[in-house]
Structures are given as C-alpha cells and as structure tokens.
C-alpha positions as CSV (number, residue, x, y, z in Angstrom):
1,X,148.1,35.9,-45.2
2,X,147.5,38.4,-42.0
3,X,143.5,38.1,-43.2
4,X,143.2,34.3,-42.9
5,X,145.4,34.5,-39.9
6,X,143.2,37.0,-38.6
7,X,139.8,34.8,-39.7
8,X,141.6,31.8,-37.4
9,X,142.4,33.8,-34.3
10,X,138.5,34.6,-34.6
11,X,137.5,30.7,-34.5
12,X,140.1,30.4,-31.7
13,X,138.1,32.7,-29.8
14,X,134.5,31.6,-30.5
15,X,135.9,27.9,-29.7
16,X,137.1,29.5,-26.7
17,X,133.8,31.3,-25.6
18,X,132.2,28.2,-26.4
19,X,133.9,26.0,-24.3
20,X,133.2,28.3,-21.5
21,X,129.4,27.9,-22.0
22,X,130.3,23.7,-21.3
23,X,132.3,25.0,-18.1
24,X,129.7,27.2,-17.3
25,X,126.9,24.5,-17.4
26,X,128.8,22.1,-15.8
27,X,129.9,24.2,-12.6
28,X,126.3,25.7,-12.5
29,X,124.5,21.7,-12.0
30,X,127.4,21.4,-9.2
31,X,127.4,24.2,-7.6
32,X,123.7,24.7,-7.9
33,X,123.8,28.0,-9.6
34,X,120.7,28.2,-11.9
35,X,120.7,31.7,-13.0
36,X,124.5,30.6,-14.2
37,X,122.8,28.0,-16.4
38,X,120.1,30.2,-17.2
39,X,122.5,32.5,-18.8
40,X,124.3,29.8,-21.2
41,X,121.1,29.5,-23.2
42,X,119.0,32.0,-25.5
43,X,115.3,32.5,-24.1
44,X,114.3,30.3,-27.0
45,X,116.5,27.7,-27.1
46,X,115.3,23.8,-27.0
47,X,116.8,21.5,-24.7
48,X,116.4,18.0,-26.1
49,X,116.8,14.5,-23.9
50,X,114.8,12.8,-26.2
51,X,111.8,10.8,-24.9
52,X,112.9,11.6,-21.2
53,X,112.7,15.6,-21.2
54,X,112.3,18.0,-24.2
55,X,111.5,22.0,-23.9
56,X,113.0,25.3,-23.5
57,X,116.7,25.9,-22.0
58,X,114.7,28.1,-19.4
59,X,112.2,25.2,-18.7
60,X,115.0,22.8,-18.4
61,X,116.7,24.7,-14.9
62,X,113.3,25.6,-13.7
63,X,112.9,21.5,-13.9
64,X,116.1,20.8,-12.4
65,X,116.1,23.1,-9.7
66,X,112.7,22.5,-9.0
67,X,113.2,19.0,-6.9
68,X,115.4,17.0,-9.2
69,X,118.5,17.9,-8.1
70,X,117.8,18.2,-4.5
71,X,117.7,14.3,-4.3
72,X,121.7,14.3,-4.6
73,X,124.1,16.0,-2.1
74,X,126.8,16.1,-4.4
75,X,127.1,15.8,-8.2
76,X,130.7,16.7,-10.4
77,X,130.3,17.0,-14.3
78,X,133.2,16.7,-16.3
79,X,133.7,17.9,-20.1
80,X,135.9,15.0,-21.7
81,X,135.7,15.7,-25.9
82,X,135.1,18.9,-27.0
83,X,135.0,19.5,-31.0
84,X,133.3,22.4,-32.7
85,X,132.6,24.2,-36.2
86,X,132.2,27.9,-36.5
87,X,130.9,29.3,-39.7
88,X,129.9,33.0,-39.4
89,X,127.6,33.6,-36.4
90,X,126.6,29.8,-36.3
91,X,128.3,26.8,-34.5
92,X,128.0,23.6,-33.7
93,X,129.8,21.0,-31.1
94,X,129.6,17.8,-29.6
95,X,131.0,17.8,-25.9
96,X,131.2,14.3,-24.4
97,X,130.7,14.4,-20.5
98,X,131.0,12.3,-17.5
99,X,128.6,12.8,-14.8
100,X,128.5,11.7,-11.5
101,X,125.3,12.0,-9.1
102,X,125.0,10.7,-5.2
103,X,122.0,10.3,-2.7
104,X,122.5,10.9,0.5
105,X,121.6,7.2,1.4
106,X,124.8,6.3,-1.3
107,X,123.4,5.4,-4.2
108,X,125.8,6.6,-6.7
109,X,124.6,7.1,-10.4
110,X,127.9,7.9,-13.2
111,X,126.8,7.7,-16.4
112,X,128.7,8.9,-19.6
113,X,126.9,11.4,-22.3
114,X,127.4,13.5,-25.2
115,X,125.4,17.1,-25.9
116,X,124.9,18.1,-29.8
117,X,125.2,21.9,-29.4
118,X,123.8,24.2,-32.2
119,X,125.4,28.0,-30.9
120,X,124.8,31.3,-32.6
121,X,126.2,34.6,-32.2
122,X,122.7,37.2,-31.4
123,X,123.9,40.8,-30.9
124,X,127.5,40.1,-30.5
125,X,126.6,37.3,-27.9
126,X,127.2,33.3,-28.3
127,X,124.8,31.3,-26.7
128,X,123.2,28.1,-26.9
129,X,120.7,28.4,-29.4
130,X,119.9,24.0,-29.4
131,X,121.0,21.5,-27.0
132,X,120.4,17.4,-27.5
133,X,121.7,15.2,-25.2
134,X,122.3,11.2,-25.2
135,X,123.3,8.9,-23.2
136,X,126.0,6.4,-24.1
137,X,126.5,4.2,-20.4
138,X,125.0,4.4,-16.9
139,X,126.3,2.7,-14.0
140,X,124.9,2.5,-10.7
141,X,126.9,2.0,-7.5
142,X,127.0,2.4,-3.9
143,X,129.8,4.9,-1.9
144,X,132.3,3.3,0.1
145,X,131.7,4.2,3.5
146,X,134.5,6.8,5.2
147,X,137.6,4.8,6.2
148,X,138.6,6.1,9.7
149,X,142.3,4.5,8.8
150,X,142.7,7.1,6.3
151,X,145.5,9.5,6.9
152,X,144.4,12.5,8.5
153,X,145.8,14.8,5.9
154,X,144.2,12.7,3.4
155,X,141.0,14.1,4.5
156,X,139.8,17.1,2.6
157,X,137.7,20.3,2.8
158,X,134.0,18.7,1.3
159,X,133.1,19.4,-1.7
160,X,128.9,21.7,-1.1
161,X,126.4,21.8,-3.8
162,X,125.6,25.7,-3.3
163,X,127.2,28.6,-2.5
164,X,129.0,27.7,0.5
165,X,131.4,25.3,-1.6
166,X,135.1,26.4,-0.8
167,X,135.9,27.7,-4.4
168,X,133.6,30.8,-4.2
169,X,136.1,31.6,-0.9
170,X,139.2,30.4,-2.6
171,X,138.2,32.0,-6.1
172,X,136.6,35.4,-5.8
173,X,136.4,36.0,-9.5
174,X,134.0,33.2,-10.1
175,X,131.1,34.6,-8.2
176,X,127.7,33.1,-8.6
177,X,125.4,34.2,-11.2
178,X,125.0,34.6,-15.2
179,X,128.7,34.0,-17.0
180,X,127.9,37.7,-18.4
C-alpha cells in the first residue's frame, strides 16, 4: 500500500511540474519573457501549428519575439483544461487555452485553443519534448473606448507586456528569466 501510495504522490508531482510549464508559457507570451519560454522546451523539441507554423520550440520564441508579438500592446493567456498521463519519464497532456491579443489601434483578436503536449523527464528534468496546437474558435472585436464615467477607484494599475508590469514589483519571487 505505502509503494502505490508512494507511485501516486510521484504523478501528483509530475502533473504538478507540468502544469507549471502551461503557467510558465503563458506568463512568458504576456509578459514578454522569451528566455522563460525558452526554458519550457528541450533544444529539440517541435512546435507544431499545423500548416501555419511548424519548427523547433527555440525557433518558435525567436519567431515570436522577432516582430509578431510587437503588433499587440497587451495579450492575457489563460489555461482552462488541463489533463495529463504520466508513464515513467514520458507524458502527455492536452491544455485547452483562451487567448486574448489587442493592437494598439483596438482590434481585439480572442480565440480559444488546445496544445497536445508530449513531455519527458531528460536528466531528472521535465520539459516539453512536442507541442501541437489547434485552434477551436477565433473571434475578432474591437475595445470599448475608456469610459470617463467610470468610478475612479474602478480604474486600475495597467496591465505592461515586459518587465515593467506591476507583478515583478508586487511578486519578487517571480523574476524574469528560465522557470529553472
């Protein structure tokens, strides 16, 4: 009994570190933090968008931080689903996301997705090893302009796409840079 107990607090934890490779990803497209990304994948994982984009995990932030992000000011990915399988060093997972994109000129882009994740465990490390993404819906929108009616306290501290954002001030521990 204390083995198999043992065996499933080991899943917990792989599922665990797992999930932090989603969080990771996700905070490092908002808050612009490539060498975060950078650090989810193996050298020689394949990222995989179909017939849109398809190489290396490595080529895939040098794309986006390369000009394609720099056409929105502010973009929030959230992690909605989440199921994996662990067997040995190997996992695999399907995260469902939402992802929302806006131009400056406000154009907003939300679409909804879901990344097929192959994982393994190299050297006592989990990374991504695969990553396939589709897309389930897209909608496209435009921002409501500011309402000066709006409550004053209702107005926030903005949300920045690099390190400026308020959370590396309010949240030390989550510096920029690999999750490692």
């Amino acid at each position: 009994m204390e083995q198999r107990l043992q065996s499933e607090v080991e899943k917990l934890l792989i599922k665990e570190r797992l999930h932090e490779l989603e969080m990771a990803y996700c905070r490092g497209i908002d808050r612009r933090d490539p060498e975060l990304i950078r650090s989810i994948f193996f050298a020689d994982a394949i990222e995989d968008h179909g017939d849109a984009w398809q190489g290396t995990g490595y080529e895939w932030v040098d794309y986006i931080f390369s000009g394609y992000l720099a056409q929105f000011e502010v973009t929030a990915h959230y992690v909605l689903n989440e199921w994996y399988k662990v067997e040995g060093d190997k996992a695999e997972g399907e995260t469902h996301r939402i992802s929302y994109h806006r131009r400056p000129n406000g154009e907003e882009v939300t679409a909804g997705s879901r990344t097929f994740n192959r994982y393994e465990c190299r050297d006592g490390v989990w990374r991504i090893a695969y990553r396939g993404v589709t897309r389930d819906w897209l909608r496209e929108s435009r921002a409501a302009p500011p309402d000066p009616s709006q409550p004053r306290h209702m107005i926030l501290r903005p949300s920045l796409p690099g390190p400026d954002d308020v959370s590396y001030r309010e949240l030390p521990m989550f510096g920029r840079g690999p999750i490692w």
